[in-house]
C-alpha positions as CSV (number, residue, x, y, z in Angstrom):
1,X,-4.2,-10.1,20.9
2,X,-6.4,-7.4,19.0
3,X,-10.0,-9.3,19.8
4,X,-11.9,-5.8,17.9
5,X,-14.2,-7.6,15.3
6,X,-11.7,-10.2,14.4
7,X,-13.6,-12.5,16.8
8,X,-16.0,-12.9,14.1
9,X,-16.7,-16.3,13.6
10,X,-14.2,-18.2,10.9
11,X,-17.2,-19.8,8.4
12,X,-16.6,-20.8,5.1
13,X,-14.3,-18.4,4.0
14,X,-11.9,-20.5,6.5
15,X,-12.2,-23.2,3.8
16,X,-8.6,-24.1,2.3
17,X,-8.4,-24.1,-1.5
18,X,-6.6,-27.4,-1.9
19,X,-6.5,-29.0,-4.3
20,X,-5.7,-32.5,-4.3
21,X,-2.4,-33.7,-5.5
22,X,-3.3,-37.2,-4.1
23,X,-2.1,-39.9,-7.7
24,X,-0.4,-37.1,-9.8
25,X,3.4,-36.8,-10.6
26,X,5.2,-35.2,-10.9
27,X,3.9,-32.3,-8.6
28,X,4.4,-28.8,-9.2
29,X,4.5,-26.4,-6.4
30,X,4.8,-22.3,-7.5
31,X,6.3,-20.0,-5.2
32,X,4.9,-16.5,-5.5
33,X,3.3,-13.5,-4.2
34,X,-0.7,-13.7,-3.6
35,X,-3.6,-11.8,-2.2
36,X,-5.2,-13.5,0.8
37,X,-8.0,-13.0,3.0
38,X,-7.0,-13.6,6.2
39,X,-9.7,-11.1,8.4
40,X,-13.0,-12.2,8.0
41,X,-14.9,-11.6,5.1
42,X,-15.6,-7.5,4.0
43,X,-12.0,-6.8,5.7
44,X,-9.1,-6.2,3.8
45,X,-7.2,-8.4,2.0
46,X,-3.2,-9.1,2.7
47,X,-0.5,-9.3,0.6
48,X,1.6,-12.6,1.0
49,X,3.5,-15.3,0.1
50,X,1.9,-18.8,-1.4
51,X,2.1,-21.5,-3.1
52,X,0.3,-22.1,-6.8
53,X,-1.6,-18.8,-5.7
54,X,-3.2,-19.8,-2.2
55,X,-1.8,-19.2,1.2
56,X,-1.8,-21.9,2.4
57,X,-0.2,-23.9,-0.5
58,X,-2.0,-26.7,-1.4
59,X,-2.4,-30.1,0.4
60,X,0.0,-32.7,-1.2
61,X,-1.1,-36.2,-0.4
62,X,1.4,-38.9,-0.6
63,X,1.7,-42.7,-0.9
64,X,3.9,-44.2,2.0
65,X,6.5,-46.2,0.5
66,X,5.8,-44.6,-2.9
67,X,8.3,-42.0,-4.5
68,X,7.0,-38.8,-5.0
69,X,8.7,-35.9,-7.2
70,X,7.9,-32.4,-6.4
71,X,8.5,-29.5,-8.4
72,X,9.2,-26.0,-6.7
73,X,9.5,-23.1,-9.2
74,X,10.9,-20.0,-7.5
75,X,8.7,-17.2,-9.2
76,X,9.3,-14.8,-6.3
77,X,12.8,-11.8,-6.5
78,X,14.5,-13.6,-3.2
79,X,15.6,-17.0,-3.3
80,X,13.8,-19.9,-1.0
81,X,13.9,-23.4,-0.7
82,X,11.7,-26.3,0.9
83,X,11.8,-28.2,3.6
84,X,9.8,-31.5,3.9
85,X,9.2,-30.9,7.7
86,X,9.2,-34.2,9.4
87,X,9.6,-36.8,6.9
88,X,12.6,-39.1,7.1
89,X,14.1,-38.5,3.6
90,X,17.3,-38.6,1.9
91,X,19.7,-35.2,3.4
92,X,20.0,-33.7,-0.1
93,X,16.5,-33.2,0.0
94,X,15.9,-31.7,3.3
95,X,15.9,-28.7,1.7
96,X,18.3,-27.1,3.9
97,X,20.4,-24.1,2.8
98,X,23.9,-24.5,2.9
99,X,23.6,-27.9,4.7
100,X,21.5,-29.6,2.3
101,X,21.6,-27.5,-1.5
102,X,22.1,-24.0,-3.0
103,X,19.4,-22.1,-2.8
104,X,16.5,-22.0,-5.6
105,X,17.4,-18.6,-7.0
106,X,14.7,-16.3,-8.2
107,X,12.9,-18.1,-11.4
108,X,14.8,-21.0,-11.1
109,X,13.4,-24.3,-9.8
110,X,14.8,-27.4,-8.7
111,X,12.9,-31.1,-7.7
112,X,13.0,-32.9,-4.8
113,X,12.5,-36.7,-4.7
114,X,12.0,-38.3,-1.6
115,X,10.3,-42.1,-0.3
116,X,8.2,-41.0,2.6
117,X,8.7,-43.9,5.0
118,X,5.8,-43.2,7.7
119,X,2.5,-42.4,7.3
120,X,1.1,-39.5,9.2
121,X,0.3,-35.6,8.9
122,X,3.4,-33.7,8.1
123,X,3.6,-30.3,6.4
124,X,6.5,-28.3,3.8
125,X,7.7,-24.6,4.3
126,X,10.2,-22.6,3.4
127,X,13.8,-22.9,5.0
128,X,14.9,-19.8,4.2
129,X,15.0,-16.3,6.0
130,X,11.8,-18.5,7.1
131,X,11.0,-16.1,10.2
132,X,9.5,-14.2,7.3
133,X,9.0,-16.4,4.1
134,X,7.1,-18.6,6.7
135,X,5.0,-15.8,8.0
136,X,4.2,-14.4,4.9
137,X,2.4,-17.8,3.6
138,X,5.1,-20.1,2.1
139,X,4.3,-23.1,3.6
140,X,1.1,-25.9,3.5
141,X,0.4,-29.5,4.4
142,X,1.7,-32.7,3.4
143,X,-0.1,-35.8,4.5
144,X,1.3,-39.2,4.1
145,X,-1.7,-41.5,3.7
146,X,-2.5,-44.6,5.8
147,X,-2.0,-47.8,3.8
148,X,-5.5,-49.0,4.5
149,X,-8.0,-46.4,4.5
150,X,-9.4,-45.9,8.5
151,X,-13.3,-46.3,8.6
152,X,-13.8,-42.2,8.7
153,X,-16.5,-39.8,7.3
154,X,-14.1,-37.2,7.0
155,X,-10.4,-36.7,7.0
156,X,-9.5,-32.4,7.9
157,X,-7.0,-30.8,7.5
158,X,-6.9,-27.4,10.3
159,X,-3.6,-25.2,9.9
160,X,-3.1,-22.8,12.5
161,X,-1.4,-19.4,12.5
162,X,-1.1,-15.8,13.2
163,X,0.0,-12.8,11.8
164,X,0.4,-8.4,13.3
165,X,-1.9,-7.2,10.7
166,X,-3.0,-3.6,10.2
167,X,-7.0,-2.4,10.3
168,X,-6.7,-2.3,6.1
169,X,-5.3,-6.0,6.1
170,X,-1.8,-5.3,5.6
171,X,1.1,-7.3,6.6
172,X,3.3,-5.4,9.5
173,X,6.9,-6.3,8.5
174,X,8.3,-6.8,11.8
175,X,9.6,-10.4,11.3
176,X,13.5,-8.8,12.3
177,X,12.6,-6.7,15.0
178,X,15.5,-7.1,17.5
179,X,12.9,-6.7,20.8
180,X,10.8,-9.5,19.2
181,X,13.7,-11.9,18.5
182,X,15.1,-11.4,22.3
183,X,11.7,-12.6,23.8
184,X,9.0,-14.6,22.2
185,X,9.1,-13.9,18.8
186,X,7.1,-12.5,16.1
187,X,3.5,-12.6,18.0
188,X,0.7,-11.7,15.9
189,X,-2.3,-9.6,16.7
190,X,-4.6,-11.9,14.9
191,X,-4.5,-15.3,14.6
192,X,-7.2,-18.2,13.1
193,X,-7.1,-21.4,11.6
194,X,-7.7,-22.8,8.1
195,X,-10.0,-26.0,7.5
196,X,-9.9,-27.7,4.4
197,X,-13.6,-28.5,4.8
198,X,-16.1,-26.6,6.4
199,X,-19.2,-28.6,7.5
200,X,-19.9,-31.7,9.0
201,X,-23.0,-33.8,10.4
202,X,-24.2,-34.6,13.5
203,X,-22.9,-38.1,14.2
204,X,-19.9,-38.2,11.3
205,X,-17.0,-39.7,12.9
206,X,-13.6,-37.4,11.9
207,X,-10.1,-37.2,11.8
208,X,-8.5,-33.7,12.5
209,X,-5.2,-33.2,11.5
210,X,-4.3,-30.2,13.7
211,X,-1.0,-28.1,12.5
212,X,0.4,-25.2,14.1
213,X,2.3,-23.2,11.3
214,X,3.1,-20.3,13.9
215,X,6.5,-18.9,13.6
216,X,6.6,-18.6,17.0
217,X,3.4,-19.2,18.9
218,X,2.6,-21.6,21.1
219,X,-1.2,-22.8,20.8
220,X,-3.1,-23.9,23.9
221,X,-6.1,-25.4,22.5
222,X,-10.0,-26.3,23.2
223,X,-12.1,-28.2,21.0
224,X,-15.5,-28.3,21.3
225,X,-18.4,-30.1,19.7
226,X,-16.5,-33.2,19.3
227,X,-15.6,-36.4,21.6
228,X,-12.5,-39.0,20.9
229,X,-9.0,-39.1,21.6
230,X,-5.2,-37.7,19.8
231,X,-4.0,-40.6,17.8
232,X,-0.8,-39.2,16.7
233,X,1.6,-36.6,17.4
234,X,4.5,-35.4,14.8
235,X,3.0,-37.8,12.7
236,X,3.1,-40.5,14.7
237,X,0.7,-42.8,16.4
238,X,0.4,-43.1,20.1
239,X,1.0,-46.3,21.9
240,X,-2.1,-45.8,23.4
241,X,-4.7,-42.5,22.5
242,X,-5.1,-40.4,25.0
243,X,-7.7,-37.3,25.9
244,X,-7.1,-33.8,24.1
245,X,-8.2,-31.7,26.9
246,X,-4.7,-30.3,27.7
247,X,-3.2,-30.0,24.1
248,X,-1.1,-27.6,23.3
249,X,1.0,-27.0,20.1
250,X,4.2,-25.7,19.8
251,X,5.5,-24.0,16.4
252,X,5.8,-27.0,13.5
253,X,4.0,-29.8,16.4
254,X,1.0,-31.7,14.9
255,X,-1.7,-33.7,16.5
256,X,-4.0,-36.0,15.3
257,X,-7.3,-36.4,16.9
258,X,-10.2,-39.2,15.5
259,X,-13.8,-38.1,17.2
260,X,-17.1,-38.0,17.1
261,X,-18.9,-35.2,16.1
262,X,-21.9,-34.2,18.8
263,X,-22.5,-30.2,18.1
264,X,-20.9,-27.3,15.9
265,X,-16.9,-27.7,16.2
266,X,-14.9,-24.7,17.8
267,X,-11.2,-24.9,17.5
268,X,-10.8,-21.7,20.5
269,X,-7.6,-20.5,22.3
270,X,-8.3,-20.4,25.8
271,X,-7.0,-16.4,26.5
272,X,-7.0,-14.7,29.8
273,X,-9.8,-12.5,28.6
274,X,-12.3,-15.2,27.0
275,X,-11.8,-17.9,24.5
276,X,-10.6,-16.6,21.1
277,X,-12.2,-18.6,18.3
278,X,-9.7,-19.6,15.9
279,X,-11.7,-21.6,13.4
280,X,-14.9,-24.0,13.5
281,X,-17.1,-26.4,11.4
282,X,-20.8,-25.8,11.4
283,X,-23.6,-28.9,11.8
284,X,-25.2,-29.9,7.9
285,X,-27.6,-32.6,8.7
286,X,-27.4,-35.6,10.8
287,X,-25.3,-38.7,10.0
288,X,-27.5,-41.8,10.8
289,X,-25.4,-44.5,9.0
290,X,-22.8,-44.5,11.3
291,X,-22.8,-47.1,14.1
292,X,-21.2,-46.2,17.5
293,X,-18.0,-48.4,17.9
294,X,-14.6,-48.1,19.2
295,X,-12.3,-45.6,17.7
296,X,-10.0,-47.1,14.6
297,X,-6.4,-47.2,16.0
298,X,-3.4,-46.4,13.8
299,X,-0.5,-48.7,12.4
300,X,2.4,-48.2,14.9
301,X,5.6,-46.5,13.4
302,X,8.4,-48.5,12.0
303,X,11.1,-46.9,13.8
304,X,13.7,-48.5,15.2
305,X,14.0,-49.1,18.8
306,X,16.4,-47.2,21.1
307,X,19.5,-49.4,22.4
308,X,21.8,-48.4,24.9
309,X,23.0,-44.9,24.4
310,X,26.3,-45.1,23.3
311,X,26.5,-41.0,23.5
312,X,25.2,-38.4,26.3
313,X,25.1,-34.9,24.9
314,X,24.1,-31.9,26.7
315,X,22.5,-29.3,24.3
316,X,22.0,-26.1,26.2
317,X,19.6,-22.9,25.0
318,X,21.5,-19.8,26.6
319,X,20.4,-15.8,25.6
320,X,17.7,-13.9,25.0
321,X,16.0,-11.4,27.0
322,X,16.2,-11.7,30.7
323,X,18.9,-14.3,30.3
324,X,22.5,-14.4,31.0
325,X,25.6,-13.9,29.1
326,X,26.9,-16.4,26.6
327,X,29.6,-16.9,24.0
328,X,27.7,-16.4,20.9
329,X,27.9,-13.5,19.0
330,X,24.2,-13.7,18.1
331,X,21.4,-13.1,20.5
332,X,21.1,-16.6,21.3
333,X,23.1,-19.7,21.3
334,X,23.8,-23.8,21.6
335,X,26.3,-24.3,24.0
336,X,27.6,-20.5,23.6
337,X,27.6,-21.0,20.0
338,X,25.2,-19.1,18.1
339,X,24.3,-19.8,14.6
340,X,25.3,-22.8,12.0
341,X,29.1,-23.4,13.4
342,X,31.4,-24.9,10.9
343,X,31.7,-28.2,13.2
344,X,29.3,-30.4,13.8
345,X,27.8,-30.3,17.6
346,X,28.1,-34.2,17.3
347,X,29.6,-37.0,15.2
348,X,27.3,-39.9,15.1
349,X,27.9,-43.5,14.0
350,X,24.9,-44.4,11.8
351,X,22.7,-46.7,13.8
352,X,24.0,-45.4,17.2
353,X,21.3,-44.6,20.1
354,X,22.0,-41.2,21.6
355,X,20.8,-39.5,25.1
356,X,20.8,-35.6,24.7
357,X,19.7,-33.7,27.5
358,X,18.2,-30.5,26.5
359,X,18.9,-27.7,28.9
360,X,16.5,-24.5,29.0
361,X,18.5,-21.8,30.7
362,X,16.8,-19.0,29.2
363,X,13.6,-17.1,30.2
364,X,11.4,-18.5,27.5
365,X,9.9,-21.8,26.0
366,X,11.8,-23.4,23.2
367,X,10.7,-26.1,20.4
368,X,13.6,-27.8,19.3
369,X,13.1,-29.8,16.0
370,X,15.9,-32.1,15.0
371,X,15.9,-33.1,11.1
372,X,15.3,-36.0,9.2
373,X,14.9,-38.0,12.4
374,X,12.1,-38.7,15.4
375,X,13.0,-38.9,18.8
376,X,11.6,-40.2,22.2
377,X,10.3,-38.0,24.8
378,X,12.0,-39.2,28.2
379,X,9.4,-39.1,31.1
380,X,10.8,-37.2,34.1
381,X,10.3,-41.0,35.9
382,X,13.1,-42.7,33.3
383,X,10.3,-44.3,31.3
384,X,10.5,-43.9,27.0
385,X,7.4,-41.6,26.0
386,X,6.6,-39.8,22.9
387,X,7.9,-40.1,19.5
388,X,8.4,-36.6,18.3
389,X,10.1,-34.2,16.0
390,X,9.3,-31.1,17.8
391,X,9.8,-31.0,21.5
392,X,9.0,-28.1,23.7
393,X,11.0,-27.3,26.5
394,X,9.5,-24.5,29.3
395,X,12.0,-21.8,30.2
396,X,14.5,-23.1,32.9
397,X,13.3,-26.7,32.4
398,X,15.5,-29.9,31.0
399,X,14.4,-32.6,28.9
400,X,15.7,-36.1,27.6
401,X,15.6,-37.8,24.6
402,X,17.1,-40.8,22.8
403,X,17.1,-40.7,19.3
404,X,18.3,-43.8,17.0
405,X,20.5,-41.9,14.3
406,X,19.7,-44.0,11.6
407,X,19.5,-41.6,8.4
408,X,23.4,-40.3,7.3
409,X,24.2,-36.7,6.8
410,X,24.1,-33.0,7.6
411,X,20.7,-32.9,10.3
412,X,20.0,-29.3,11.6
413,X,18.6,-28.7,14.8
414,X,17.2,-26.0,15.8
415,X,14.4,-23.9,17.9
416,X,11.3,-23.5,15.5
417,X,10.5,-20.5,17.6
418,X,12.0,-19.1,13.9
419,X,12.6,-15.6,15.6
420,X,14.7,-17.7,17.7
421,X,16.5,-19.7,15.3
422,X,17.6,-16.2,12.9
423,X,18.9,-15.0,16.1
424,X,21.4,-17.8,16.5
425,X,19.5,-20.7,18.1
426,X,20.9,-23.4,15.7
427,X,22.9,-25.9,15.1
428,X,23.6,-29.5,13.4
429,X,24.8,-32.9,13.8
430,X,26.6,-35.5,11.2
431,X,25.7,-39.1,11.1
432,X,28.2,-40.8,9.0
């Protein structure tokens, strides 16, 4: 990356503009051009995409259980719509193009409505020609709130992302570019995080909600200033929380961490050159209230448990750069099938427990998101791990997972490397 004086330490001008939707129906979310600054402070500004003027759109805060109604008012000359990233909702509302709805045309809106069924930090974008609507700004955090409040000073928010950004701030449109769909994507030259708050005190205990909102960058990450454990990943709680000293975020993974705060908080990616600072929360004081304790935990999720897989299916990434010949006429493919077949990859009985084996034969790391669904992680050993939306697999590797298929309709899947996905890396399944 471009280190030059964007290295400049993210302060308070890293602060998110949200304002809180938390209580207020229906919601009204406006997608339109906005002027952003994303350098630091005295650099140029950038013109984007947002939502109700901000890029990043504002944080919606739900009620598990509770239905929420959400606006979106298309006030931008391309279409667009939204997709709920994460939550288990009904299919017409995944906000899906062709799978799920028509598009939202340009001034035209359309409402979603949707029972969130888990708690957790989720977060909406758009889902269409999203290698660049996402990259351009449309796209912010959704958080599902706890049903009893944990004992925290602080719940923050931290979105992260990057951007190939000129010295005068603007935008370089190279969201198509055929050499950067065949290898890892649209990699920006600058990259930082956004906090919706921007101090803390000495002693607060905190939760991060961490989101990586990369189109296609994977963030290794080191947080310092802070000790405690992830809690949650994709929105849901661990089994048991675990150290953060090796976490890394794939495009559209989240992680939630709960810690104690014991110094300024840097939020750096560890580079082969030196550790770029991405965002951070300066010391305010010191918290004396609080009393040392054990860490609150997190209501496990309410998902059902895998049965005995009455399906194996073998997905298989082929393509790319460096990679060898396939079927599909796109740069990628599924199974030498690139881009949304007319078929369905697989059939599914609603209810059933399916094993697919996701096969990496291509020369770079995929996340592969399935819709409307979680899924369990299967440890190289045999044993059930992770509950995830997002899964990373390395280049040439293979992973397992059983997911219950308990939500009918139209699911995408798909590699939220989103350069990846435009150039044929997608696919979907129907649960009937």
């Amino acid at each position: 990356m471009n280190r030059r004086q964007f290295l400049a330490s993210v302060s308070a001008t890293a602060v998110l503009p949200l304002p809180s939707f938390a209580g207020v129906t229906p919601l009204k979310l406006k997608a339109e051009t906005v002027s952003q600054q994303i350098l630091p402070q005295g650099e140029g500004t950038t013109a984007m995409l947002g939502f109700n003027g901000s890029m990043p759109g504002p944080e919606i805060r739900l009620r598990r259980g509770a239905r929420a109604s959400i606006e979106v008012k298309n006030a931008m000359q391309e279409g667009t719509a939204v997709h709920w990233h994460g939550i288990r909702l009904e299919n017409r509302m995944d906000g899906v193009p062709v799978l799920t709805q028509d598009l939202i045309d340009p001034y035209d809106s359309k409402t979603y409505s949707f029972v969130p069924p888990d708690a957790g930090t989720y977060w909406y974008h758009s889902h269409y020609i999203s290698q660049e609507q996402v990259a351009r700004g449309l796209m912010g955090p959704l958080i599902v709130e706890d049903d009893a409040p944990l004992d925290l000073d602080h719940d923050i928010t931290v979105i992260l992302s990057d951007w190939i950004i000129n010295e005068d701030g603007s935008l370089v449109d190279e969201f198509t570019d055929m050499h950067s769909v065949a290898h890892a994507g649209y990699m920006g030259n600058f990259a930082r995080g956004f906090l919706s708050r921007s101090e803390v005190k000495q002693g607060d205990r905190i939760r991060l909600r961490l989101i990586n909102a990369a189109t296609n960058r994977i963030f290794p990450l080191s947080i310092s200033g802070v000790s405690g454990s992830v809690v949650a990943l994709d929105g849901m709680a661990l089994r048991q929380p675990r150290a953060f000293s090796d976490l890394v975020l794939a495009p559209a993974q989240r992680a939630d961490l709960i810690v104690d705060v014991t110094g300024p908080v840097g939020f750096d990616m560890p580079t082969r050159q030196a550790p770029y600072r991405l965002a951070e929360l300066s010391i305010s004081g010191e918290n004396t209230d609080r009393q040392s304790g054990p860490l609150p935990t997190l209501a496990a999720p309410d998902l059902p448990a895998p049965g005995a897989p009455s399906q194996h299916l073998t997905l298989t990434m082929m393509g790319g750069a460096m990679g060898g010949r396939h079927g599909g006429a796109n740069i990628w493919s599924f199974n030498d099938v690139s881009d949304l077949p007319q078929d369905p990859f697989a059939i599914i009985e609603r209810g059933e427990t399916v094993r697919i084996t996701l096969v990496n034969d291509t020369a770079f790391p995929h996340g592969i998101h399935l819709h409307g669904h979680h899924f369990y992680e299967v440890a190289p050993d045999g044993s059930i791990g992770d509950l995830r939306d997002t899964t990373l697999v390395a280049a040439g590797e293979s992973r397992d997972v059983l997911c219950v298929f308990d939500n009918p309709g139209r699911w995408l899947i798909h590699c939220h490397m989103l350069s990846h996905a435009i150039g044929g890396m997608r696919t979907w399944v129907e649960v009937a």
